[in-house]
N, CA, C and O atoms as a GROMACS GRO file, in nm:
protein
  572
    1UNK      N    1  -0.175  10.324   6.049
    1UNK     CA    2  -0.084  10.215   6.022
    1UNK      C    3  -0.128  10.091   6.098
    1UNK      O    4  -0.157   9.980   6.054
    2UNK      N    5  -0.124  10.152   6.269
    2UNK     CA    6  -0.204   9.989   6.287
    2UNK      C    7  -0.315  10.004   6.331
    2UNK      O    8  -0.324   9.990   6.453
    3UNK      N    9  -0.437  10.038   6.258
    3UNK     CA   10  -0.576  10.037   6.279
    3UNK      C   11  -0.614  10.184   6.307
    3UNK      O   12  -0.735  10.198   6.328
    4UNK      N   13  -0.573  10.246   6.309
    4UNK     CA   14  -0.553  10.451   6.360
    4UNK      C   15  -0.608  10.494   6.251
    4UNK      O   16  -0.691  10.582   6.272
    5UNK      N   17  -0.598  10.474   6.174
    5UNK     CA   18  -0.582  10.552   6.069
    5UNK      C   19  -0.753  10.596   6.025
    5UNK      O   20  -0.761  10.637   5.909
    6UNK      N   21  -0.852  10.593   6.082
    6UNK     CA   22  -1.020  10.650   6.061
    6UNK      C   23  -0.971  10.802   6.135
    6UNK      O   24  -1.022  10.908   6.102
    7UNK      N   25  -0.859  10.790   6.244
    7UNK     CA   26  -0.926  10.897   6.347
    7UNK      C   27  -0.798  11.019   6.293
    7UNK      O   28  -0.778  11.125   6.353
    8UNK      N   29  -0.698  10.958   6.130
    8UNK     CA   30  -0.584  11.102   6.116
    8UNK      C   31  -0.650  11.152   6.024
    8UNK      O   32  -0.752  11.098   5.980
    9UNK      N   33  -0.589  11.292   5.970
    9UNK     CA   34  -0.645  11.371   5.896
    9UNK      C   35  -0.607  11.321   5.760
    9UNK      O   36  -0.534  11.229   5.722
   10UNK      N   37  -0.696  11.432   5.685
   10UNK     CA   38  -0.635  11.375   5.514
   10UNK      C   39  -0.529  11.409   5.444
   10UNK      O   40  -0.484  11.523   5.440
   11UNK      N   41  -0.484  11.309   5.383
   11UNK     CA   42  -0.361  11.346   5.324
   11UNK      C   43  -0.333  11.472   5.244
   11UNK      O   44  -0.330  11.440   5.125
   12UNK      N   45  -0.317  11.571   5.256
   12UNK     CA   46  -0.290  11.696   5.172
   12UNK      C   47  -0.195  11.762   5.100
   12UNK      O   48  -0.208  11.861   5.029
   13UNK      N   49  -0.073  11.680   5.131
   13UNK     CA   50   0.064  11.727   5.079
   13UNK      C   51   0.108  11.504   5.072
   13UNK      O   52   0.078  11.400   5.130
   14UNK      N   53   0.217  11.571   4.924
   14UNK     CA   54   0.268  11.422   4.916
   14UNK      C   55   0.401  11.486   4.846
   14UNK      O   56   0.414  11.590   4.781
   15UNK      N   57   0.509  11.370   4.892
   15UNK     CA   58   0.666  11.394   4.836
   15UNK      C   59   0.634  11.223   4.780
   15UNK      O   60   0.615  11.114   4.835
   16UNK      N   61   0.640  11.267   4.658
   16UNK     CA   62   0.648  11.146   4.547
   16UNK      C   63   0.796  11.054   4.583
   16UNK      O   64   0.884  11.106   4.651
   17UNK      N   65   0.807  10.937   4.538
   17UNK     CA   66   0.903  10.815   4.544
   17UNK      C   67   1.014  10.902   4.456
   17UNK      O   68   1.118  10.839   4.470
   18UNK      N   69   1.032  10.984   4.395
   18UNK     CA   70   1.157  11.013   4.318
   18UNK      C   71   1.148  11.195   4.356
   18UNK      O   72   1.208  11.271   4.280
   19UNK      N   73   1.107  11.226   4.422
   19UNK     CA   74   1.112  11.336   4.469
   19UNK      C   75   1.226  11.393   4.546
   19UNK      O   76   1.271  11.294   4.603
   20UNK      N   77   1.329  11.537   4.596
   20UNK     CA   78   1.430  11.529   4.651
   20UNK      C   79   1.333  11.670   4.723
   20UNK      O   80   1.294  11.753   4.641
   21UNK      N   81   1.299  11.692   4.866
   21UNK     CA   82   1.277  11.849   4.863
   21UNK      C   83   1.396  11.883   4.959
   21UNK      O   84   1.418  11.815   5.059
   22UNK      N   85   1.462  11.977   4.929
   22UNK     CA   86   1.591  12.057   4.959
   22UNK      C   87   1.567  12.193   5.084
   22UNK      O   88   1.553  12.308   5.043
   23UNK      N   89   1.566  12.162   5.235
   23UNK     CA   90   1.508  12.297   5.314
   23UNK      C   91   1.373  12.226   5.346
   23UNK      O   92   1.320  12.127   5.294
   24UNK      N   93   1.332  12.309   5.450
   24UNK     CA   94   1.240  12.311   5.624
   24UNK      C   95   1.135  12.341   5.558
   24UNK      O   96   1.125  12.439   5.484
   25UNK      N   97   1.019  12.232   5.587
   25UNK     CA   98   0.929  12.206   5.531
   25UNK      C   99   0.772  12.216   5.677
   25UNK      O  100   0.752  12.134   5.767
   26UNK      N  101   0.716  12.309   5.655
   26UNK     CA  102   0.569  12.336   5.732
   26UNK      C  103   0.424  12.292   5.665
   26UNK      O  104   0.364  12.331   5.564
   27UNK      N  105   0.398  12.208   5.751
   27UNK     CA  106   0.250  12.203   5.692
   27UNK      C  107   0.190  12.210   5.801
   27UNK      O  108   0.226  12.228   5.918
   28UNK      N  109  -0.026  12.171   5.686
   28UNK     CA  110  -0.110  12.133   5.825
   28UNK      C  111  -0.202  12.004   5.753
   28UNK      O  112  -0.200  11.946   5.645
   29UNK      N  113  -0.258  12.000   5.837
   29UNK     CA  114  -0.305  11.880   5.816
   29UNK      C  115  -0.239  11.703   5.837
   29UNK      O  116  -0.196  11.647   5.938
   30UNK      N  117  -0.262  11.636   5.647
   30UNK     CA  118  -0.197  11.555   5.645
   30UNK      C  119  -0.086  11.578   5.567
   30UNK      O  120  -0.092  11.665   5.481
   31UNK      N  121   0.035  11.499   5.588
   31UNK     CA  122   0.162  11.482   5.498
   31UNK      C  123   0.184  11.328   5.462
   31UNK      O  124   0.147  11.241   5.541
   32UNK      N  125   0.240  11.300   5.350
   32UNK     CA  126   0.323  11.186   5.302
   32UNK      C  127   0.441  11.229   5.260
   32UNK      O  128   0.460  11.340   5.212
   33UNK      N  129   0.547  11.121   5.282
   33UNK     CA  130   0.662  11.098   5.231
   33UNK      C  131   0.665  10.989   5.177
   33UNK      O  132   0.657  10.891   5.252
   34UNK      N  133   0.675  10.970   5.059
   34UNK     CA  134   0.764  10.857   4.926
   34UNK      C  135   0.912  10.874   4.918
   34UNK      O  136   0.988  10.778   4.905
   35UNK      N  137   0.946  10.981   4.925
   35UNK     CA  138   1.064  11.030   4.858
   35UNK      C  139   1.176  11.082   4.985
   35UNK      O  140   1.213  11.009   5.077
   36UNK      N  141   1.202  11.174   4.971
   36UNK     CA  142   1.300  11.272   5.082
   36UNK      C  143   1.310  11.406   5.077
   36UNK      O  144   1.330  11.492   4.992
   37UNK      N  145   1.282  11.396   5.236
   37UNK     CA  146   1.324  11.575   5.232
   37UNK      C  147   1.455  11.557   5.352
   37UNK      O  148   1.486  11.484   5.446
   38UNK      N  149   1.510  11.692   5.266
   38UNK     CA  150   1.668  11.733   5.280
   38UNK      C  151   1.607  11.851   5.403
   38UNK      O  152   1.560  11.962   5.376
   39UNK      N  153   1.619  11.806   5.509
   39UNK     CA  154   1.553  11.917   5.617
   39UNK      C  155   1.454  11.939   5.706
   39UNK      O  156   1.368  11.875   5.645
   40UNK      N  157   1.401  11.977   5.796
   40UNK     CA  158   1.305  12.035   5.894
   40UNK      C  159   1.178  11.997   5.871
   40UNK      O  160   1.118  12.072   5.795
   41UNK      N  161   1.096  11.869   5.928
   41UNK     CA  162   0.961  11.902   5.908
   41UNK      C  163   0.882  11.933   5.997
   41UNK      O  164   0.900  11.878   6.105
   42UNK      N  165   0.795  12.006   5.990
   42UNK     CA  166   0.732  12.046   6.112
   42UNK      C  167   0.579  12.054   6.050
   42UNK      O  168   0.555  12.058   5.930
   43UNK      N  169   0.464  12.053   6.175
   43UNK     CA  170   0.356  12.103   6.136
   43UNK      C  171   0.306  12.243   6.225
   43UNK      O  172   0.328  12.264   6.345
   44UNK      N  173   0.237  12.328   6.134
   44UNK     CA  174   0.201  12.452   6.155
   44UNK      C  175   0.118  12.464   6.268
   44UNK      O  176   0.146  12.543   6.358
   45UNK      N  177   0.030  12.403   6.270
   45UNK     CA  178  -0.048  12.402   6.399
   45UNK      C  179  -0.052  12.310   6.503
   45UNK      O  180  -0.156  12.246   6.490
   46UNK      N  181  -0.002  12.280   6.582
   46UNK     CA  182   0.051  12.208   6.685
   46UNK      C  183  -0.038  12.097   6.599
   46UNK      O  184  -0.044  12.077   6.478
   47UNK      N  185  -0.104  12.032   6.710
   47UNK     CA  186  -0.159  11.888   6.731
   47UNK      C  187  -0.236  11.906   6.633
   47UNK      O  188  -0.248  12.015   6.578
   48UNK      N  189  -0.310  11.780   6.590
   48UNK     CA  190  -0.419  11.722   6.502
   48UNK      C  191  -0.341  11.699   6.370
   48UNK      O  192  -0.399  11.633   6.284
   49UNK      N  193  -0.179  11.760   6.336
   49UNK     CA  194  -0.141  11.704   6.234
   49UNK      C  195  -0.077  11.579   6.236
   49UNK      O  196  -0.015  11.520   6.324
   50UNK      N  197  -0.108  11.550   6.116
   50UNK     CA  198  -0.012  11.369   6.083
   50UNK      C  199   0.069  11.394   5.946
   50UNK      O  200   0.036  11.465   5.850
   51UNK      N  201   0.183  11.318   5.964
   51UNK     CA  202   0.277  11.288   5.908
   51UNK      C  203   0.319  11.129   5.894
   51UNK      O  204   0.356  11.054   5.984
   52UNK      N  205   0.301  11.101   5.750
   52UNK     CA  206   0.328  10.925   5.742
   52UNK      C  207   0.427  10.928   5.664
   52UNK      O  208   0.436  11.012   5.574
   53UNK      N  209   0.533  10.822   5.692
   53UNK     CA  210   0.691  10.841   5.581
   53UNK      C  211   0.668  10.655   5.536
   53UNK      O  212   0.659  10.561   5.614
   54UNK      N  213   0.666  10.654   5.434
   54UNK     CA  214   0.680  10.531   5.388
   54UNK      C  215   0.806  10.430   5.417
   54UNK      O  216   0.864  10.463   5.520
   55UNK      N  217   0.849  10.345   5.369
   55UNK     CA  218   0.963  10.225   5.373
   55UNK      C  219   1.063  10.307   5.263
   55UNK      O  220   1.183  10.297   5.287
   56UNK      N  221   1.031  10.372   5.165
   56UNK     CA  222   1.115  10.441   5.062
   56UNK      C  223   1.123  10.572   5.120
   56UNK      O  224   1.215  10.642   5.077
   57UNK      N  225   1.063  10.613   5.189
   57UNK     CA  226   1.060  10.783   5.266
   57UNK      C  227   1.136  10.802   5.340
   57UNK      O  228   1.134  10.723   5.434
   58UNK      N  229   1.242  10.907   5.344
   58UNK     CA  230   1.354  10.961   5.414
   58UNK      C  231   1.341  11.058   5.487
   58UNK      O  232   1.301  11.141   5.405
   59UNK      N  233   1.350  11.149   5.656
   59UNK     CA  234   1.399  11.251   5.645
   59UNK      C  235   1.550  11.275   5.691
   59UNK      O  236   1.602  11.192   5.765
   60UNK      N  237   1.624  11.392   5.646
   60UNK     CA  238   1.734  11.431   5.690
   60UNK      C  239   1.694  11.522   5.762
   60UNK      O  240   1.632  11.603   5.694
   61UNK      N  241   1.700  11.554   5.884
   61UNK     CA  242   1.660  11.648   5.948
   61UNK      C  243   1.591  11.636   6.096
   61UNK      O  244   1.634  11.534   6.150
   62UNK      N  245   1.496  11.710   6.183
   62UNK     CA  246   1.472  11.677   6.268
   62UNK      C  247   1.318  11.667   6.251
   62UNK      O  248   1.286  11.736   6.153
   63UNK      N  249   1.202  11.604   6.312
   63UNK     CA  250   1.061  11.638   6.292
   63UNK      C  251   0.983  11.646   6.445
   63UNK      O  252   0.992  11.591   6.555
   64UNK      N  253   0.912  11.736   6.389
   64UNK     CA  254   0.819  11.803   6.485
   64UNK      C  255   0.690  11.790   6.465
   64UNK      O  256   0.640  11.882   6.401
   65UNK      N  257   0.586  11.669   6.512
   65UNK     CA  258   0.432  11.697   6.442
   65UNK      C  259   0.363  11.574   6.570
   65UNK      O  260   0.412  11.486   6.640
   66UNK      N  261   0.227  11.631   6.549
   66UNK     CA  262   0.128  11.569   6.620
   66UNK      C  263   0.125  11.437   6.683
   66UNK      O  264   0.127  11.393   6.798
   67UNK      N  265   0.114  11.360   6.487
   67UNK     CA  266   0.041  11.235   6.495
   67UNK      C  267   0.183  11.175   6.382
   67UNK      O  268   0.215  11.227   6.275
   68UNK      N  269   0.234  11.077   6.434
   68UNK     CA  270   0.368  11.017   6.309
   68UNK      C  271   0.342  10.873   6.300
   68UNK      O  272   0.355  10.793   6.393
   69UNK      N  273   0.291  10.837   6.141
   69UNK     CA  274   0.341  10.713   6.110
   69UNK      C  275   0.479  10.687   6.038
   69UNK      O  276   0.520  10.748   5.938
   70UNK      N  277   0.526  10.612   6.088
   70UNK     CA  278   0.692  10.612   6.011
   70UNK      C  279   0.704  10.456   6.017
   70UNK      O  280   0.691  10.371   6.106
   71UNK      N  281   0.748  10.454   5.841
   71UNK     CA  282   0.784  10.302   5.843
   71UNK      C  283   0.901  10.302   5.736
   71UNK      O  284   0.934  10.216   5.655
   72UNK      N  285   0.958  10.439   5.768
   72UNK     CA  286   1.092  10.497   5.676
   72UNK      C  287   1.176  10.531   5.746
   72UNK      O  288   1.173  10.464   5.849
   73UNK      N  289   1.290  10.636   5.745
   73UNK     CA  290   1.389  10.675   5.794
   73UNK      C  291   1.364  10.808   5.868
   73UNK      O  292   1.278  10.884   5.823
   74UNK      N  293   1.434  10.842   5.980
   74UNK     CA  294   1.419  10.988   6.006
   74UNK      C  295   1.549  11.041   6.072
   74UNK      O  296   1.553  11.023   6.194
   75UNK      N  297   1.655  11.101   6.018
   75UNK     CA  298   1.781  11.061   6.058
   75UNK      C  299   1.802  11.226   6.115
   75UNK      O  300   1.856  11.318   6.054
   76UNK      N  301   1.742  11.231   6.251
   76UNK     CA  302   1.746  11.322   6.315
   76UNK      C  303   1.658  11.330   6.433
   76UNK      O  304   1.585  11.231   6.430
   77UNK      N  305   1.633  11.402   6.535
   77UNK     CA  306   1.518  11.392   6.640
   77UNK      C  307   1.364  11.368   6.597
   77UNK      O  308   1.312  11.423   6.500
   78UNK      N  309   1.320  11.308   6.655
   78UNK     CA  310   1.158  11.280   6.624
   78UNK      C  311   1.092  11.297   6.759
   78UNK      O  312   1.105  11.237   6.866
   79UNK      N  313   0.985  11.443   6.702
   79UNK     CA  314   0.890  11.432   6.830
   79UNK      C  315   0.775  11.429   6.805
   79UNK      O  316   0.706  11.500   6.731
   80UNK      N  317   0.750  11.331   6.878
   80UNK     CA  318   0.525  11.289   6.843
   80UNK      C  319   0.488  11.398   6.974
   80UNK      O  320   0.535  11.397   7.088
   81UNK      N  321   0.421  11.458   6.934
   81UNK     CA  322   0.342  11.540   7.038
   81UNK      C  323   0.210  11.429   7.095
   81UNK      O  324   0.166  11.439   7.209
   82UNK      N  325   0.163  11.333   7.005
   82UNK     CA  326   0.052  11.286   7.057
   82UNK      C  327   0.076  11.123   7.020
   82UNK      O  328   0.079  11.054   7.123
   83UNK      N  329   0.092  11.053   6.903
   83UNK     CA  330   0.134  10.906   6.874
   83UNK      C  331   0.221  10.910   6.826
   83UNK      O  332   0.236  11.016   6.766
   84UNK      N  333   0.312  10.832   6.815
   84UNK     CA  334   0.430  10.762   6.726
   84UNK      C  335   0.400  10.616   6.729
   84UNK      O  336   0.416  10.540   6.824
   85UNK      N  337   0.342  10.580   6.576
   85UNK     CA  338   0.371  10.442   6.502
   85UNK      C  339   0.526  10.425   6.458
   85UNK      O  340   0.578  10.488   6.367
   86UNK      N  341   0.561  10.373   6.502
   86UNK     CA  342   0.692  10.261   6.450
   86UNK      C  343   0.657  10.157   6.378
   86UNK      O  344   0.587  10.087   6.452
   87UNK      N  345   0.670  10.090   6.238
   87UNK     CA  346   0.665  10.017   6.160
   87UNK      C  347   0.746   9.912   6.148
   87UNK      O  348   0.864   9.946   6.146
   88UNK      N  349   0.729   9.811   6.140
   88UNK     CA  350   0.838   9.718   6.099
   88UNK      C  351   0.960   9.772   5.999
   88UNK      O  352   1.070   9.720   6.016
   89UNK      N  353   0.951   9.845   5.926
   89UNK     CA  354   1.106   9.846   5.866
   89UNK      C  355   1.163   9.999   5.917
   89UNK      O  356   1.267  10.043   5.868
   90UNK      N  357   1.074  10.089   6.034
   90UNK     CA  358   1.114  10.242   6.052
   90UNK      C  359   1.228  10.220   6.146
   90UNK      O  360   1.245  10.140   6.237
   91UNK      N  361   1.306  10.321   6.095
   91UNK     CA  362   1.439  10.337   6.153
   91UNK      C  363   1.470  10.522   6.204
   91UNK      O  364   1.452  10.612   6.123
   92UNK      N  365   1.507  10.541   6.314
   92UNK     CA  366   1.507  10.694   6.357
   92UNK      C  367   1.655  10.686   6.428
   92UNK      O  368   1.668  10.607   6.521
   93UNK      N  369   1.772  10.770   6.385
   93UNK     CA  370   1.888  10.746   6.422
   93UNK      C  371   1.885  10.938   6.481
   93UNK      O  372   1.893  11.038   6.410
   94UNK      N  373   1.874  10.930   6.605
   94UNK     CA  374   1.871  11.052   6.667
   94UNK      C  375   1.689  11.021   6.738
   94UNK      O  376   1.592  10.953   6.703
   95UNK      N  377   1.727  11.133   6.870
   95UNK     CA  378   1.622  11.063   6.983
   95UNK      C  379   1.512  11.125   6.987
   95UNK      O  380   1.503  11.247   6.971
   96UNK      N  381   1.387  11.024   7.015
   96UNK     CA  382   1.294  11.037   7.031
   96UNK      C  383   1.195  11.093   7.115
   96UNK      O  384   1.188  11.027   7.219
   97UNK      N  385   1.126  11.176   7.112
   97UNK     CA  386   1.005  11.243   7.230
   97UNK      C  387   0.912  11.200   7.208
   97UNK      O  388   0.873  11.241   7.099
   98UNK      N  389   0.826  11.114   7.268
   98UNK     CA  390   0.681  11.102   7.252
   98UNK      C  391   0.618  11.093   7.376
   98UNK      O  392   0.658  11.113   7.490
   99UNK      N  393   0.490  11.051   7.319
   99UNK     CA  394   0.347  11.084   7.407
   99UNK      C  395   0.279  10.960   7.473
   99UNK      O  396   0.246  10.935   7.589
  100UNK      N  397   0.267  10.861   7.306
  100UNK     CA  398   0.240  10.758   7.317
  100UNK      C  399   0.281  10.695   7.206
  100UNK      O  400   0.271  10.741   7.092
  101UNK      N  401   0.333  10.576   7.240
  101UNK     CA  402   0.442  10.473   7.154
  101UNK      C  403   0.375  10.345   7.104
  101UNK      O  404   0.315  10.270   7.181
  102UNK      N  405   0.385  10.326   6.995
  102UNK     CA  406   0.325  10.216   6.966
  102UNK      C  407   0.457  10.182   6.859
  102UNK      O  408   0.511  10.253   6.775
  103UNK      N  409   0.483  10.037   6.902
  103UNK     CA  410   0.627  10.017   6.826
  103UNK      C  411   0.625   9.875   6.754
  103UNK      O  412   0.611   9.795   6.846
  104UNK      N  413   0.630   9.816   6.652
  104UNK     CA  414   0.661   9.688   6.584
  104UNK      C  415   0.753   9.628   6.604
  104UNK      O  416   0.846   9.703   6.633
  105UNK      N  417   0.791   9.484   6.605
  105UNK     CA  418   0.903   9.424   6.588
  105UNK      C  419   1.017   9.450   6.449
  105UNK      O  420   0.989   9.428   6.331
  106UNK      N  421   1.125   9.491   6.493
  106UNK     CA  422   1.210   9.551   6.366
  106UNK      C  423   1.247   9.673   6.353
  106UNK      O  424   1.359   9.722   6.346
  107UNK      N  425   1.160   9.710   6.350
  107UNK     CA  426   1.198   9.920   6.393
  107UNK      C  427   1.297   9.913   6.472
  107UNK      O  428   1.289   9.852   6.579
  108UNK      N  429   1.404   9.974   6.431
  108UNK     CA  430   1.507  10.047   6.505
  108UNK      C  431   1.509  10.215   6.581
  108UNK      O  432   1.473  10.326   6.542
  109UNK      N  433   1.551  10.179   6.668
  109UNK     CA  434   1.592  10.364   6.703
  109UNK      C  435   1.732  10.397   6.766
  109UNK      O  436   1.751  10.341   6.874
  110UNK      N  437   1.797  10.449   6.737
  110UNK     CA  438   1.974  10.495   6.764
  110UNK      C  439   1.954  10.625   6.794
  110UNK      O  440   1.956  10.720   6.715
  111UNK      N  441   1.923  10.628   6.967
  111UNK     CA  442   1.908  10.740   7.000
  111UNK      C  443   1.823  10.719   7.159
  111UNK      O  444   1.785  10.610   7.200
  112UNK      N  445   1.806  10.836   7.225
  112UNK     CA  446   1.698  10.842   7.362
  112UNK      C  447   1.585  10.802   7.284
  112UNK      O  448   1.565  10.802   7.162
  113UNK      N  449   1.473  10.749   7.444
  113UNK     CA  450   1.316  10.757   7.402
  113UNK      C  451   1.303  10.827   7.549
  113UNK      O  452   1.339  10.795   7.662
  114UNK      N  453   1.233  10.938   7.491
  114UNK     CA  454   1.186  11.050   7.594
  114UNK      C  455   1.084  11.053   7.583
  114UNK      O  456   1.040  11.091   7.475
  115UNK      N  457   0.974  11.005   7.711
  115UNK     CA  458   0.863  10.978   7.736
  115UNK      C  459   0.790  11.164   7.760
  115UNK      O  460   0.856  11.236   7.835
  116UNK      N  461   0.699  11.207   7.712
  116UNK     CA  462   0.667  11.349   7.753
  116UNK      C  463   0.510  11.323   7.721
  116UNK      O  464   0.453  11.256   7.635
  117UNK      N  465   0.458  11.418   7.843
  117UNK     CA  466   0.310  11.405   7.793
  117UNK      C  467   0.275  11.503   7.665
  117UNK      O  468   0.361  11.575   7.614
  118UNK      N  469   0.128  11.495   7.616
  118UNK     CA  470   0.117  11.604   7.515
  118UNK      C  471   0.101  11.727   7.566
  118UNK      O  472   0.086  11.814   7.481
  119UNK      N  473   0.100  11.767   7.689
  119UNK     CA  474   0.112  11.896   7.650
  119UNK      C  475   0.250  11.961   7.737
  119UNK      O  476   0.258  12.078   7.777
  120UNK      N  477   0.346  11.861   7.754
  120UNK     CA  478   0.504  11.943   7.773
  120UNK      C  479   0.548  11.986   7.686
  120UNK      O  480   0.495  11.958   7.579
  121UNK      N  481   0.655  12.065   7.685
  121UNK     CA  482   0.752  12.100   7.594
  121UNK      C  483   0.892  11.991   7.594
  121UNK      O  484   0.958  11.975   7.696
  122UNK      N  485   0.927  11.916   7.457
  122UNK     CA  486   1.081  11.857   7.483
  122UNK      C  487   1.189  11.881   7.539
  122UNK      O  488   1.244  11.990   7.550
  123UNK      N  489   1.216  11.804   7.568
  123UNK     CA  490   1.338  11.838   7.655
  123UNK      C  491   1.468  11.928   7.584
  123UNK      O  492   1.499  11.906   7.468
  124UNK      N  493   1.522  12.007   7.648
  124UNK     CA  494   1.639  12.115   7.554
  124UNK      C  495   1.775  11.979   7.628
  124UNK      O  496   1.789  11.925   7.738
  125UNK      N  497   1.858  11.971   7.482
  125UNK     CA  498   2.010  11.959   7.557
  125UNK      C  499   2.044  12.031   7.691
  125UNK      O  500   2.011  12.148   7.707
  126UNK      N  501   2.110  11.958   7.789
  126UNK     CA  502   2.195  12.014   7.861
  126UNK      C  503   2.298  12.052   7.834
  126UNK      O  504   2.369  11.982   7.761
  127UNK      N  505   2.343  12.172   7.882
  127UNK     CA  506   2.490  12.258   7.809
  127UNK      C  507   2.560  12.149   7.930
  127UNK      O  508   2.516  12.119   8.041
  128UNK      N  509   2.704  12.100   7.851
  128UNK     CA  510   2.785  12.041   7.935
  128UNK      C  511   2.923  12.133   7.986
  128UNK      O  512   3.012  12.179   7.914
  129UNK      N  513   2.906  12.144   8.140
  129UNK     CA  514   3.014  12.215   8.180
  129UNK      C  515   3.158  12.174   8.097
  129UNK      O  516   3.172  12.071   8.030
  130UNK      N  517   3.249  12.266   8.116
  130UNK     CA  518   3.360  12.295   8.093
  130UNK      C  519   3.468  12.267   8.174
  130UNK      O  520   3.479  12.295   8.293
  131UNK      N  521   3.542  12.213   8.107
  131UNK     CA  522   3.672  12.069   8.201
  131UNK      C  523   3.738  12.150   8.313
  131UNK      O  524   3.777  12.083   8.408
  132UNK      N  525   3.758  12.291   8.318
  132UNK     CA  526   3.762  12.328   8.477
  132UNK      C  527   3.675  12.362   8.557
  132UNK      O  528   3.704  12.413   8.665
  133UNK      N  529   3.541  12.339   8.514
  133UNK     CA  530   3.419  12.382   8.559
  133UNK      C  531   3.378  12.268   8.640
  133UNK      O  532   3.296  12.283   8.731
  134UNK      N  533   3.456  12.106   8.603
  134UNK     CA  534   3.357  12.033   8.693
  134UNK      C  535   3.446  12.017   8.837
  134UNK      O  536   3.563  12.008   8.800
  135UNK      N  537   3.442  12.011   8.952
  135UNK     CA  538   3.456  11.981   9.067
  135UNK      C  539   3.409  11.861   9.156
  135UNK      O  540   3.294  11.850   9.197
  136UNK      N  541   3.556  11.733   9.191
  136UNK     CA  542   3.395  11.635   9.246
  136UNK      C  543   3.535  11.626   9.417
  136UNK      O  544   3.658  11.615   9.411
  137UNK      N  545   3.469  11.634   9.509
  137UNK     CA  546   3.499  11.566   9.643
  137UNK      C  547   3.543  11.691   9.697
  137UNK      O  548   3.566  11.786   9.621
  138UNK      N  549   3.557  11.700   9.822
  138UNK     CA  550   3.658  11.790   9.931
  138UNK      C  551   3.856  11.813   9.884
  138UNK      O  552   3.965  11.757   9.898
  139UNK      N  553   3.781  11.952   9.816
  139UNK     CA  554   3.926  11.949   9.739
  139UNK      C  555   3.959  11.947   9.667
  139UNK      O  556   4.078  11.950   9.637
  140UNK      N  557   3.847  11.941   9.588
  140UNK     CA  558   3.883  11.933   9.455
  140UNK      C  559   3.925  12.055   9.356
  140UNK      O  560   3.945  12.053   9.235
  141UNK      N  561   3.931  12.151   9.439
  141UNK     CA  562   3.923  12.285   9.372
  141UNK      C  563   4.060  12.313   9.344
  141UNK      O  564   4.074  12.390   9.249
  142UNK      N  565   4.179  12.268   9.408
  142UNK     CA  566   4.299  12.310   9.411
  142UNK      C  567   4.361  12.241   9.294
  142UNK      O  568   4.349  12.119   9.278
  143UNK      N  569   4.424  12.312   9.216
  143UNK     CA  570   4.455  12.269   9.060
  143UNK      C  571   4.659  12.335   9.089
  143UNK      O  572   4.740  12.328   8.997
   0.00000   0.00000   0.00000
């Protein structure tokens, strides 16, 4: 997207502009999105995959892959294991993990940016204690 694009893989899978795919979607290699998927994308083999979502490209769901160009929607967590392009019109409403960020003017994100190197694991939610579980000062215990 911005000049990267000699060193991603080839495109091997494509979701056409009028396309709907319905359920959790695995690949390897390269991916495109035109269209939308209703669900989970992930790639099969950790790193070296890419995933590009167009300005008309949707996901519902969360994504998991290498290398991400997005200049579409991803209305769920997004984790770049290695780049995340942000595009002028990409929008990601739910938070982000990456590696390395490369971001445009315009792109939105409604959500964390969680900085992680490539080879951590994302961060898990914290379970939030339970309203008699929290305790704050000398004393606080007596209810």
């Amino acid at each position: 997207m911005f000049g990267s694009k000699k060193n991603n893989p080839p495109i091997q899978t494509l979701v056409g502009a009028d396309t709907v795919v319905r359920g959790d979607v695995a690949f390897k290699g390269g991916f495109h999105i035109d269209g939308k998927v209703e669900g989970d994308v992930s790639c099969e083999d950790g790193k070296g995959s890419f995933l590009s979502i167009s300005q008309t490209g949707c996901v519902e769901g969360s994504v998991e892959v290498g290398l991400v160009a997005l200049n579409g929607t991803v209305k769920g967590d997004l984790i770049s294991r290695e780049k995340l392009e942000l595009g002028p019109s990409a929008k990601v409403v739910g938070d982000v993990h990456y590696n390395l960020l490369e971001m445009a003017m315009g792109a939105e994100i409604n959500g964390k940016l969680v900085h992680k190197s490539a080879n951590a694991e994302p961060a898990k939610p914290a379970k939030a204690k339970a309203a008699g579980e929290i305790k704050e000062g000398p004393g606080a215990d007596a209810t």
